[in-house]
C-alpha positions, 0 to 999 in steps of 0.5 A: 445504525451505520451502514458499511458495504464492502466491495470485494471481500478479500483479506484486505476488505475482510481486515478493514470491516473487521476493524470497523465493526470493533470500533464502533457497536452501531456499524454493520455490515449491510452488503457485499459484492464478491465473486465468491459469495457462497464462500464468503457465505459460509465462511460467515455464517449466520451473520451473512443472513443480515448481508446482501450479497451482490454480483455487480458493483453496479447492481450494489450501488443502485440498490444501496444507500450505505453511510460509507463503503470499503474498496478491497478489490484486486489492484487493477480494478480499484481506479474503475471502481472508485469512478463508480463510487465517487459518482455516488458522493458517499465516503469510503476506503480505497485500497492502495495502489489506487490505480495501475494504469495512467489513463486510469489514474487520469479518469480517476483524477478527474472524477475525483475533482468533481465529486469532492468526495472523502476518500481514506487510503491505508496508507500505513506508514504515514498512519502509524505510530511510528510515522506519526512521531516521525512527522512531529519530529521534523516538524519540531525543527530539531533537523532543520529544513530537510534537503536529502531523503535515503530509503532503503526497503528490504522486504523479508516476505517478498516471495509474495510477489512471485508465488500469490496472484500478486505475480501477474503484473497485469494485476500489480502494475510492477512493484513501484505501485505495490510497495514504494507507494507506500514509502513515496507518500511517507517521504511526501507527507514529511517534505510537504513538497511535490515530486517533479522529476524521477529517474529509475531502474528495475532488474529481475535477477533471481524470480525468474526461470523456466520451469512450466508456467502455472507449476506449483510448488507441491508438484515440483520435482524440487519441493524438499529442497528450493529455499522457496518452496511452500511444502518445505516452509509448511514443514518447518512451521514457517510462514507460506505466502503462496504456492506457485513456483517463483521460477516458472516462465509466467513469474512477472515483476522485478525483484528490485527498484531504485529511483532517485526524485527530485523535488520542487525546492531542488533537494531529492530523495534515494529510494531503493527496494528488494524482494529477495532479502530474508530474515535479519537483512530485513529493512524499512529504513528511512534517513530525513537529513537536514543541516542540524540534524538527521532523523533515521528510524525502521519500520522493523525496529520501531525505533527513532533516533536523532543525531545532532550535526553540531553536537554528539548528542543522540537522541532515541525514541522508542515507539510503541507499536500500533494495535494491528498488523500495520503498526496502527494504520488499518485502524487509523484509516477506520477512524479516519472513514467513520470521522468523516460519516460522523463528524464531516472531517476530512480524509486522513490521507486524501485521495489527491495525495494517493494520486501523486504517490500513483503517479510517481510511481506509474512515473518511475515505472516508465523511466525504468522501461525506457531509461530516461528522466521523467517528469511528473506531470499529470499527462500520459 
């Protein structure tokens, strides 16, 4: 058997495990830590019988001797574990943003370097199918080299950020680290190159106000008619992504971001992204342009087309969608985990990747703060 522990059994460490146990009969769920066990307890039933169920990471990994491990801890805590992990020299998943804090990323850079240990970060746009074909496109040398990146990243389900525990940004680290993280490492694994500088700047505009920190929607005097309000979400069947007013005092995060990088061989990328669109404004759109062509493709459409610079041919792939909610990427990263228990191969998405995408964005987060170029070094 496969032995699988998981630390933190939340909707992210429930998802993945999940994808590991349909994947592959001989993988088993062995231990958990979490501080809701009893919970867990019952939410699983008689299949937490075969569980052990730990209070302390420590405590489980003294005890422990499993084939692979899942981090699905909140934010804050992911770098602090995986130290602990990576002294154990045992593969496994880490959640992103795999640091908020730079001293953190700093200890965790250096525990990593000693360790050599396969780390596999769900990184899923890289992953996916849509990412896949993407980076197979540009590779081709259909655009020629690329020297200019626009991204833009709409995110329609932003209320997440400002009504679900993602709002405290002690927990999050800001925005940068929740969602361009994701859209950092997909422009870096296209490019192949390493970000040197960035410049970058955050507003908060709409989620913020001052009614009573801690209120929830259902005991606001507006719950019948604020746009964001869960009540009124959960009347019209509509999905609900958390119930704490997103115009309380205690709201944190900015609701959107925009940094401009560039890149070792001088070309930059144009980033910008914002929590407050809904519906058909929706996008996840990246442009890879070079001097014979321009790949554009979103994440919503699922959909690639090239145009050729020096003819009108454009050519428009469509993609078929992954077999999960992130288009493919939670079962890739399985895959690429239980490859490295079974067949000793390498991360799909390493761990020194993920620290660059953390840095840029830990990076922009302080040239957002005190309005001035950053450059990306791995020093404080």
């Amino acid at each position: 058997m496969i032995d699988i522990v998981v630390i933190g059994y939340g909707f992210r460490g429930k998802v993945l495990s999940t994808h590991l146990l349909q994947m592959n009969k001989n993988i088993r769920i062995s231990a958990i830590v979490d501080s809701r066990k009893e919970e867990i307890k019952s939410e699983l039933g008689e299949d937490a019988d075969n569980i052990r169920f730990y209070d302390t990471v420590d405590e489980l990994l003294d005890r422990e001797k499993p084939d692979g491990i899942i981090v699905g801890t909140r934010c804050s805590s992911h770098a602090q574990i995986a130290i602990k992990v990576l002294d154990k020299r045992i593969p496994f998943i880490l959640e992103k943003p795999v640091s908020t804090r730079m001293n953190d990323l700093l200890a965790l850079k250096s525990a990593y370097e000693r360790s050599g240990t396969e780390v596999a970060v769900p990184f899923s746009l890289r992953l996916n199918t849509l990412g896949q074909a993407a980076k197979e496109i540009a590779e081709s040398g259909k655009l020629g080299t690329i020297e200019h990146v626009q991204a833009i990243n709409n995110v329609s389900y932003g209320s997440v950020y400002f009504q679900h525990w993602y709002r405290d940004e002690r927990e999050t680290g800001g925005l940068f680290l929740q969602k361009a993280t994701h859209d950092f490492d997909l422009i870096q694994y296209i490019l192949r190159l390493k970000p040197t500088w960035v410049s970058a700047v955050k507003s908060k505009q709409i989620f913020k106000g001052n009614k009573p920190a801690g209120l929830k929607c259902i005991d606001c005097e507006e719950r019948e008619t604020c746009p964001e309000s869960a009540v009124l979400h959960r009347k019209r069947g509509e999905p609900v992504h958390g119930e704490m007013c997103c115009f309380a005092a205690d709201t944190g995060n900015e609701d959107s971001g925009s940094a401009i990088i560039q890149y070792e061989s001088g070309m930059h990328a144009s980033y910008s992204q914002n929590f407050f669109a809904r519906n058909k404004a929706a996008t996840r759109m990246f442009r890879f342009l070079g001097y014979k062509g321009t790949m554009e493709f979103d994440y919503y459409t699922n959909r690639i087309q090239v145009f050729m610079h020096h003819t009108n041919r454009i050519e428009t792939y469509e993609i078929p969608v992954g077999n999960d909610t992130h288009g493919g990427g939670d079962i890739a990263v399985c895959q690429s985990l239980l490859d490295t228990i079974t067949k000793g191969l390498p991360s799909q998405t390493p761990l020194e990747e993920a620290m660059q995408s953390a840095l840029l964005c830990l990076k922009a987060n302080k040239s957002a703060e005190t309005r001035t170029f950053q450059e990306i070094k791995w020093t404080e």
